[in-house]
C-alpha positions as CSV (number, residue, x, y, z in Angstrom):
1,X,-43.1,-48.2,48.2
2,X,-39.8,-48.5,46.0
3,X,-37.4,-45.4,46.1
4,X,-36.7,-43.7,42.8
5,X,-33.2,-42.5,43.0
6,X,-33.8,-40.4,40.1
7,X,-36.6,-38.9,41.7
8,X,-34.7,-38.1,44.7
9,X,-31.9,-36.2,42.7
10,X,-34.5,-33.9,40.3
11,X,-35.8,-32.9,43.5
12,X,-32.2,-32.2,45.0
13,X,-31.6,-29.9,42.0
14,X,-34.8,-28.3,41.9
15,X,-35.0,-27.4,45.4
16,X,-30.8,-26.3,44.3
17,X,-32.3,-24.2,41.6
18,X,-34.9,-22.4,43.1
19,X,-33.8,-19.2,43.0
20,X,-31.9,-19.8,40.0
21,X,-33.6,-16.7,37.7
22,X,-32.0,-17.9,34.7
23,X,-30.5,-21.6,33.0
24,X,-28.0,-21.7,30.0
25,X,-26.9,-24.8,28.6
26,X,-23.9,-24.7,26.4
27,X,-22.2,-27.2,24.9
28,X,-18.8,-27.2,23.5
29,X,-17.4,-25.7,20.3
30,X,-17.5,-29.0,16.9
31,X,-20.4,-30.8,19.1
32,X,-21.2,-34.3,18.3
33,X,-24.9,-35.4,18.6
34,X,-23.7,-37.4,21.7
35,X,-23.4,-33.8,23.6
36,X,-26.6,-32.1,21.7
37,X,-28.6,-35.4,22.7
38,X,-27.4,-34.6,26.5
39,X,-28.2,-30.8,26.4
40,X,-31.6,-31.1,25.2
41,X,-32.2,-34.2,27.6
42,X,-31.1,-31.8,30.5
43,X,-33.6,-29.1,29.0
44,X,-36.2,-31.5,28.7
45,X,-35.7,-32.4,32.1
46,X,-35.5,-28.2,33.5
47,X,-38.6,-28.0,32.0
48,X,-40.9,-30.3,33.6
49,X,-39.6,-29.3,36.7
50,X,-40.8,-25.9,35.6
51,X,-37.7,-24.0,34.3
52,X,-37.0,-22.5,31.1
53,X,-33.5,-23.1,30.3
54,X,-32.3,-22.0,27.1
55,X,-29.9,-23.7,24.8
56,X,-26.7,-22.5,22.9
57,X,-24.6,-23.8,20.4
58,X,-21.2,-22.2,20.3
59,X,-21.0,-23.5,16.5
60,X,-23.9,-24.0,13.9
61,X,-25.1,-27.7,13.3
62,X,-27.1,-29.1,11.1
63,X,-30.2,-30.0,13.3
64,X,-32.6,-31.5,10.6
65,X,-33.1,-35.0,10.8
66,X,-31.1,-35.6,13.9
67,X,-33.3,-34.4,16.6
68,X,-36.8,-34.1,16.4
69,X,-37.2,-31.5,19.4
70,X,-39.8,-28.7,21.0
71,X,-37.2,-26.7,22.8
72,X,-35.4,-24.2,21.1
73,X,-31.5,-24.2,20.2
74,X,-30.1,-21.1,19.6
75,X,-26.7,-20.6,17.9
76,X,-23.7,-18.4,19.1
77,X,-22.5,-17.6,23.0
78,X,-25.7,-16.9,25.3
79,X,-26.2,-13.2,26.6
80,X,-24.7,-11.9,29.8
81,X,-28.3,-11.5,31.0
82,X,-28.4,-15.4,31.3
């Protein structure tokens, strides 16, 4: 049987994470798509390891036609609760 090294390290981080109540991913302020693309691969990646991370943009950005994408970005700095 090969060894997925990727494997290996989602495991690391969710066993990391497990008592993690909450996620925030934030990027930083003027993003480029290079850093959006990255967030919402992370959040992709939270959730099928059975998180619910939530996404913030510190500044707006036009979204439409850039990413098409399930998981929800909101705009401004995330809650304390998070």
């Amino acid at each position: 049987m090969i060894n997925n090294p990727y494997q290996t390290q989602a495991q690391s981080l969710k066993q990391k994470l497990q008592d993690v109540k909450s996620i925030a991913l934030v990027v930083h302020p003027n993003p480029d798509p290079d850093i959006i693309g990255s967030m919402l691969a992370l959040a992709r990646a939270l959730k099928q390891m059975g998180f619910s991370p939530e996404c913030f943009l510190l500044d707006p950005f036009n979204l439409m036609g850039v990413f098409d994408t399930d998981i929800d970005i909101k705009v401004g700095p995330p809650p304390s609760s998070v």
